[in-house]
C-alpha positions, -999 to +999 in steps of 0.1 A: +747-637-156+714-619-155+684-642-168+648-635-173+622-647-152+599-660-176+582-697-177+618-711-191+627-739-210+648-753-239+672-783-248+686-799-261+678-827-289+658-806-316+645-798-346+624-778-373+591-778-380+586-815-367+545-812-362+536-786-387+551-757-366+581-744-348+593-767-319+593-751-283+609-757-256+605-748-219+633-748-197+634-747-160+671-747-141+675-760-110+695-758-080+698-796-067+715-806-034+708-843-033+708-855-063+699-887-055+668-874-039+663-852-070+663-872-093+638-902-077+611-877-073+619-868-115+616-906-116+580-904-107+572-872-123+585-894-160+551-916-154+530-878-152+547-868-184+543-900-202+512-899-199+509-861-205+525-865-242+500-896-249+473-869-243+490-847-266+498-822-239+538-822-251+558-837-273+587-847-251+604-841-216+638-842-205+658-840-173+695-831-180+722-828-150+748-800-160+782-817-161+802-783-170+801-748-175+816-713-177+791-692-163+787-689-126+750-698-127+739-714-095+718-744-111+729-782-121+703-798-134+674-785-161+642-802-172+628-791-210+594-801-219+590-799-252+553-783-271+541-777-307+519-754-303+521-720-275+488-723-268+498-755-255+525-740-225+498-721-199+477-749-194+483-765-158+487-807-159+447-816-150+439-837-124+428-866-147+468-870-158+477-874-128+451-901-114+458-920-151+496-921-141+489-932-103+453-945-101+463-955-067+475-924-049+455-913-020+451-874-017+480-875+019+502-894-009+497-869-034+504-841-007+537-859+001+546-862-033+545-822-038+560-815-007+587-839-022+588-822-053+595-789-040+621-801-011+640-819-036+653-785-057+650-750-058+640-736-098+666-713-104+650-698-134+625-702-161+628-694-199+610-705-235+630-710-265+617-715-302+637-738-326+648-715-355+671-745-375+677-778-368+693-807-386+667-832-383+631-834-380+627-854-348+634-851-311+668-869-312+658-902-296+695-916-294+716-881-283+726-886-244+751-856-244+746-821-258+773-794-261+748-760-255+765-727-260+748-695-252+747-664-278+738-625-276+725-612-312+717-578-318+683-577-324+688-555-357+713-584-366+684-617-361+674-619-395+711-619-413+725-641-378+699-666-391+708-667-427+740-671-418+734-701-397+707-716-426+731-709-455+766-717-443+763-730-409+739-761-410+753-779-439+785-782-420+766-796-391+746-822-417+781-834-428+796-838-392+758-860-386+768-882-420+805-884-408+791-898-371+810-866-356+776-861-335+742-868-342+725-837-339+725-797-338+698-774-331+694-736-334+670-718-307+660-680-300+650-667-270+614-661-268+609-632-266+640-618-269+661-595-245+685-573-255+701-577-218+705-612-219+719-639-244+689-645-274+703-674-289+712-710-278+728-738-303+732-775-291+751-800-309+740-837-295+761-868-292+759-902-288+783-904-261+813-884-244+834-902-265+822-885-298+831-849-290+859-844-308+869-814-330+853-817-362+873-810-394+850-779-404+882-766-431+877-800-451+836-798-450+839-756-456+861-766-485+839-791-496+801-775-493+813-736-500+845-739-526+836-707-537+837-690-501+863-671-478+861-692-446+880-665-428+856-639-440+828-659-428+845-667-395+850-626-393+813-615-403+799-646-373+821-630-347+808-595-357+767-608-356+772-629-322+793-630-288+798-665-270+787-656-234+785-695-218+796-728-229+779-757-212+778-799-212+747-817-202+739-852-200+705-866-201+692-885-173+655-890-182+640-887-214+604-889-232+596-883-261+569-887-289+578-908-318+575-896-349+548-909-371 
């Protein structure tokens, strides 16, 4: 699949207008060959990004390990950090985080620590999404596993895509939250968008493997639209959007800022 190369970044626990705008989400994939490596270094980097969000630098970071997928991409693992404002994404971490995370690093430790960094994966690719819908208003603090399917839109088609997703689409996916059938779903668009790649990426959030199930969407259709054509819908969602990767990913490490 051909992806942009921009500073990229998403995932997946998420939701609308938590702290007075638009959530955003920066995903970078990567390419991991010893995981257990990997993930010590992103053990260390969890201290630097605590103590970024208590700065008010983000609003949440997350390492997820991809446990399945249909697309051929070579990554399996992507870290999201999360921001509420875009002036927010360009600014580098200042040197001040980093000695209030580890007062006691010397500058060869710091040096190691990099190199570490670096030798420990290989970023794959870098993108920025912006929530669109969501069905909470809170990073999902209790969501380990998140079903994230990727979506082309034409670009002419956005607006009525979303409507369709706001109108029809999200109450279904409040009712399978109040029936425990998972505990989250999020809508996200591409920013920007690109007409030769997928625009669009929905995650619905569990509590655990064991709640992915197939959720009885006839019973809740019936229920929250009586007066709608289900097949009709079903027909005018396949003509707006085209499923180009389903993935799984589990989170490994997780901060986020809690809501006040």
């Amino acid at each position: 699949m051909n992806r942009s190369t921009l500073t990229f970044i998403f995932f997946f626990s998420l939701y609308l207008n938590v702290y007075g705008q638009d959530m955003i989400g920066v995903l970078d994939y990567m390419n991991v060959s010893n995981e257990k490596e990997y993930l010590e270094v992103e053990k260390k980097w969890k201290k630097i990004h605590e103590t970024r969000m208590q700065a008010g630098q983000i609003i949440g970071w997350v390492v997820y390990k991809i446990m399945y997928k249909t697309a051929e991409d070579p990554y399996n693992f992507v870290t999201v950090s999360f921001y509420d404002d875009f002036l927010k994404l360009n600014k580098a971490i200042p040197d001040h985080i980093y000695k209030a995370a580890y007062p006691n690093k010397t500058e060869d430790e710091w040096e190691t620590f990099q190199k570490q960094t670096s030798n420990s994966r290989k970023v794959v690719n870098s993108a920025i999404f912006q929530q669109k819908l969501a069905s909470s208003k809170s990073l999902n603090p209790v969501a380990n596993i998140f079903v994230v399917n990727e979506l082309i839109v034409k670009q002419s088609e956005s607006k009525e895509y979303l409507r369709l997703k706001e109108e029809i689409y999200k109450p279904l996916h409040e009712e399978a939250i109040l029936n425990n059938k998972r505990a989250t779903w999020s809508l996200w668009a591409k920013w920007p968008g690109d007409t030769g790649d997928f625009q669009y990426i929905s995650a619905d959030g569990y509590i655990s493997m064991d709640q992915i199930e197939e959720v009885n969407y006839l019973e809740y259709f019936k229920k929250i639209h009586p007066d709608k054509d289900i097949d009709q819908i079903s027909d005018k969602t396949k003509e707006l959007s085209t499923l180009v990767n389903s993935e799984l990913w589990k989170v490994i490490y997780r901060v986020i800022k809690k809501e006040e």
